[in-house]
C-alpha positions, 0 to 999 in steps of 0.5 A: 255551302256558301249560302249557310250562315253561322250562328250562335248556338243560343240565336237556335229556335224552332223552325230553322233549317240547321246544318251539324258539322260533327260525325253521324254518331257523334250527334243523336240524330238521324241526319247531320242537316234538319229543320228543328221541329220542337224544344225538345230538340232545341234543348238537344241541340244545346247540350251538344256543347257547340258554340255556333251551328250553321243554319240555311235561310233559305230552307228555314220558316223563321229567322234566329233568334236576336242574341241574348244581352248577356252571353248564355253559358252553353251547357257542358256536352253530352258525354257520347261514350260510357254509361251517362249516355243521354236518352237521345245519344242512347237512342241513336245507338239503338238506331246504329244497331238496327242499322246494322242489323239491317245490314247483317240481313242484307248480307244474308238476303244476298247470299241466298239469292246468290245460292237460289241462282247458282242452284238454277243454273244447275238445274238448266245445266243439267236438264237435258242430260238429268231430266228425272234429278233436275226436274226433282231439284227444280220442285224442290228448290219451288216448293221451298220458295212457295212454302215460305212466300205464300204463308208468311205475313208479311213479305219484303222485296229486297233490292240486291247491291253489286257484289251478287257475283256472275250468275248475271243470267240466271237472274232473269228467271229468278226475277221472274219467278220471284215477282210472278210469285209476289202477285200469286200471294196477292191474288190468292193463289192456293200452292196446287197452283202457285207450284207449276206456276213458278215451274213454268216462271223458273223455266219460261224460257227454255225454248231460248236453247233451240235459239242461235246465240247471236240473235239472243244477245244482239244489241242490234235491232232484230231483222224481220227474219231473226225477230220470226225465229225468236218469237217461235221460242216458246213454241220450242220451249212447249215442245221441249217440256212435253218430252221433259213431262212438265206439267200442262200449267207450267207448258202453257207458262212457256209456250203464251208468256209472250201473248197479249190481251190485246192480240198483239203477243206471239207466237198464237196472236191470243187475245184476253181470257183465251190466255190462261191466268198463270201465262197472263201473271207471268207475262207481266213479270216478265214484261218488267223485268226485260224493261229493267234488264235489255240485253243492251243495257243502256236501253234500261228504265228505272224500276219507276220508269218501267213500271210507269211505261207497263201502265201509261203506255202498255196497258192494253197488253196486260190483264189490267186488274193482274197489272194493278195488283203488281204496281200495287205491291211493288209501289210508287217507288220499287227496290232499286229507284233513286229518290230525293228527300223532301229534306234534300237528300238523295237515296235508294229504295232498298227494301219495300213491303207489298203491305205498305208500299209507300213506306220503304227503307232506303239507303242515304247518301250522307258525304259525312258517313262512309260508305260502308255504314251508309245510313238506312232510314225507314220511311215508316218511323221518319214521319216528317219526311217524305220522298219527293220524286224519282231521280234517272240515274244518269241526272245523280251525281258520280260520287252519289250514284256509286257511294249508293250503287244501284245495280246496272241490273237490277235484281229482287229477292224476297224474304218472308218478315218476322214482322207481324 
């Protein structure tokens, strides 16, 4: 950058703004540019065997410092292969391992989210042809989800890459179940409940089969008349799981997931507690995900966007103490938000846990690490950094915005933490 200056390596101190040109794993670090905060790193620095660094006068609270009367002979390098690894270099292994075992899980996560879908789709496939088998298979696949969501001690939220495939519109019921769920943990929910809940979450909108495909996937605005036919889709919907014998919690789900506290919803016109809980729960899962998801996908808000809007703007539809639980496990900042760094860098919210928001793990934009080995940082064990603000994607740079790939759609996943 044209407004660094280079230095001796001996004019280093305590509160420049530095700037490192060697590869990410040929520096103990955990970024190639940072304000230098103590001697021990300083001492650090100087072992790296550079003769001069570029500094930033402008990020930096002090000047370098004035250059020694006689040259200081710079210390032999750390050696960054074979056993003699300095404590910092073997630290930073340490951190590439963690990285990649981050990775590892990443993979993992997707590919049961990827199966959770494909499962889903069979499930609708084959529900009116095999209602006793689908319907056993759909209790299954909840119970599983339910089981394992409600009883662990922690929970991750998992924001899923690209490469999750063509399952694109089971998505919508998974992400729907999967953040209906989120709030069930939080609020309490014992499983008796928890259970048809995720039922009527999973096959909310099951009434969308009695709706002509032209007005469900019409980018268009609907007529008066296409927007009255769709808002009979959960009354269709009941209907349908009437016959199929679904249970009364989860037919309350499918037909009022579109009623408001306010009276405004449909297709009843219900106001407040004349709602059932489980609908309410829902409604505001399904609510977000719509926000992020359109059908036409170049109406769609960020995650912190939408949920900013669901607060500021939509407020008066919700349960407001079910829409404060739901802001609060997700964050400030929920998977799939592009951030700046209080260090000036930009990332993406990866993975959050409910139990400490403002904390997440984010994938870095870094120019110097390849794409495939893009760093993660936790925000939990980086103190000195924060995240300043939210970025819309279209504001992010090309070669920043596809080296991080947020998805067009964004999908979540959760996994219960072997953290304690």
């Amino acid at each position: 950058m044209s407004d660094n200056v280079t230095i001796s390596i001996d004019q280093l101190q305590v509160g420049l703004y530095i700037h490192l040109d060697l590869k990410w794993f040929e520096h103990p670090f955990a970024f190639s540019h940072f304000k230098i905060k103590n001697e021990q790193q300083l001492k650090t620095l100087k072992a790296l065997g550079l003769t001069t660094i570029r500094y930033d006068p402008s990020l930096s609270d002090v000047a370098p410092a004035p250059l020694p009367a006689v040259p200081v002979e710079a210390p032999p390098p750390v050696p960054d292969m074979g056993p003699e690894l300095s404590p910092e270099l073997q630290a930073k292994h340490e951190m590439m391992k963690r990285i990649k075992a981050q990775r590892d899980g990443a993979a993992r996560i997707e590919h049961a989210f990827v199966n959770t879908a494909k499962a889903i789709r069979e499930i609708e496939k084959n529900l009116f042809s095999q209602p006793a088998d689908s319907l056993a298979k759909a209790n299954a696949l909840i119970t599983e989800m339910v089981n394992s969501i409600l009883v662990s001690p922690e929970l991750a939220i998992h924001v899923m890459g690209d490469k999750t495939g063509g399952e694109d519109m089971y998505y919508h019921s998974l992400n729907v179940t999967m953040l209906a769920m989120m709030i069930a943990r939080e609020i309490k929910l014992p499983p008796e409940v928890a259970n048809p809940m995720a039922m009527g979450a999973l096959l909310h909108d099951i009434g969308h089969t009695s709706i002509p495909d032209k007005i469900l996937t019409k980018i268009d605005p609907l007529t008066q008349a296409e927007r009255n036919f769709y808002e009979l889709h959960g009354v269709y919907g009941a209907e349908i799981g009437e016959r199929l014998g679904f249970p009364p919690a989860c037919l309350s789900i499918i037909r009022d997931h579109h009623e408001a506290a306010d009276g405004s919803g449909y297709p009843r016109k219900l106001k407040g507690e004349a709602i059932g809980i489980l609908p309410r729960i829902v409604a505001i899962a399904n609510t977000y995900d719509e926000l992020c998801n359109p059908v036409n996908i170049n109406n769609a808000l960020t995650p912190h966007e939408a949920l900013s809007t669901m607060f500021a703007k939509m407020r008066s539809k919700f349960d407001t103490k079910i829409l404060q639980v739901f802001i609060r496990c997700l964050g400030v900042y929920p998977p799939g938000t592009i951030v700046e760094l209080s260090n000036g860098m930009t990332g993406m919210v990866a993975t959050v846990n409910p139990a400490k928001p403002m904390t997440p793990i984010l994938v870095v934009y870094d120019a110097g690490v390849p794409k495939e080995d893009a760093i993660l940082v936790d925000m939990e064990t980086e103190t000195d950094l924060n995240i300043v603000k939210s970025i819309r994607p279209a504001l992010v740079p090309k070669e920043i915005y596809f080296y991080l790939s947020p998805r067009k759609r964004v999908s979540y996943y959760f996994e219960p933490s072997a953290k304690t």
